[in-house]
C-alpha positions as CSV (number, residue, x, y, z in Angstrom):
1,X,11.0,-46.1,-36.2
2,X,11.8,-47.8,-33.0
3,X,14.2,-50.5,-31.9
4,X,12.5,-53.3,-33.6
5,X,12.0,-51.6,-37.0
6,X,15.4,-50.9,-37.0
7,X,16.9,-54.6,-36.7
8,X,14.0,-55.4,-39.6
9,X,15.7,-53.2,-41.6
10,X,19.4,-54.6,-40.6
11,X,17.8,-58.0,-41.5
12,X,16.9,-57.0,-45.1
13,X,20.7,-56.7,-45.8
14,X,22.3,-59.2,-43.0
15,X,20.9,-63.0,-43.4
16,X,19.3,-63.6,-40.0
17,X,17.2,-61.7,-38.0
18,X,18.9,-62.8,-35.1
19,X,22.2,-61.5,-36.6
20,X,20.4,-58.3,-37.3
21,X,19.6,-58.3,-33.3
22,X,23.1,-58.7,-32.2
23,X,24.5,-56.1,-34.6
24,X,22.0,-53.1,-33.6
25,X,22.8,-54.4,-29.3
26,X,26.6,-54.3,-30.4
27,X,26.5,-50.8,-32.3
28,X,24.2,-49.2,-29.3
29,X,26.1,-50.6,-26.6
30,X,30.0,-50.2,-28.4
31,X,28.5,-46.4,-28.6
32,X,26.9,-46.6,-24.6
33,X,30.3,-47.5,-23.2
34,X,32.3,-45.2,-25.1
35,X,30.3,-42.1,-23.7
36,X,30.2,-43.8,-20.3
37,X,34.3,-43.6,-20.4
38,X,34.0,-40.2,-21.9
39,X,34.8,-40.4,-25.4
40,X,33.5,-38.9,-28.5
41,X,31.8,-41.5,-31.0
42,X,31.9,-40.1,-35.0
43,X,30.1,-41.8,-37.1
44,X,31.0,-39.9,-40.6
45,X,28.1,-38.6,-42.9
46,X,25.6,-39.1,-39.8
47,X,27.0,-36.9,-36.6
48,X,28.7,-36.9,-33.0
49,X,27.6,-38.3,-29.8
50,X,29.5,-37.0,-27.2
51,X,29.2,-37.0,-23.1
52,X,29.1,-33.3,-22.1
53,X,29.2,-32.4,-18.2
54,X,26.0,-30.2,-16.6
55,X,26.9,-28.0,-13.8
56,X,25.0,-28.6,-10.8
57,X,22.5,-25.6,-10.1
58,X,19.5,-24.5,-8.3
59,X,16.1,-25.6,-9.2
60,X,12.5,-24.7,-7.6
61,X,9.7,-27.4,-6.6
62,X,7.0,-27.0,-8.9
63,X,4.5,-27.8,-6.2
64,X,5.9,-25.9,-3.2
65,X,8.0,-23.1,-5.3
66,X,10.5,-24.4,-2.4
67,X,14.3,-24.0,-4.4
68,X,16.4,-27.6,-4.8
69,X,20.0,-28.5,-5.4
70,X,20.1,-30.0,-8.9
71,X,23.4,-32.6,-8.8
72,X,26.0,-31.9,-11.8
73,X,26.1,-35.1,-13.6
74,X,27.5,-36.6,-17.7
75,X,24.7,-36.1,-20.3
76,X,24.7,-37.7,-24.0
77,X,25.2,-34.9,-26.6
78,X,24.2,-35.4,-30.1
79,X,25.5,-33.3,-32.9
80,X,23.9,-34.6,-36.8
81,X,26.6,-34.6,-39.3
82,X,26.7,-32.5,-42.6
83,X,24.6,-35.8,-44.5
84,X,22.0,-36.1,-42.2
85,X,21.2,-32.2,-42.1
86,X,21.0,-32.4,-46.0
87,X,19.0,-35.7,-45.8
88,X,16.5,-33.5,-44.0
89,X,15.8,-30.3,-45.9
């Protein structure tokens, strides 16, 4: 399912599929800027996103074996909830 699928399927329940548009942008980018200030988003029954720092480290070149400074930088973190793992299995 991508993007697209996903507002089709908001559309089903909301009445236009434009509406359906600006509810998926609003939920992906209410849950972008939360992690970009460094909270936690919980969305119950489904799981955690949460911005988790990577150290910076030493890497190699694949072509020249040569070793590289990897910069530290934020990552998103997703953790399913207890629902979704059931949902699954």
């Amino acid at each position: 399912m991508n993007k697209a699928d996903l507002v089709n399927e908001v559309a089903k329940v909301v009445s236009t599929k434009k509406e359906a548009q600006a509810a998926v942008d609003t939920v992906v980018q209410a849950i972008t800027d939360a992690l970009a200030k460094g909270d936690s988003v919980t969305l119950v029954g489904f799981g955690t996103f949460k911005p988790v720092a990577r150290e910076a480290r030493t890497g190699r070149n694949p072509q020249t074996g040569d070793p590289i400074n990897i910069k530290g930088r934020n990552v998103p973190k997703f953790t399913p909830g207890k629902a979704l793992k059931e949902a699954l299995n």
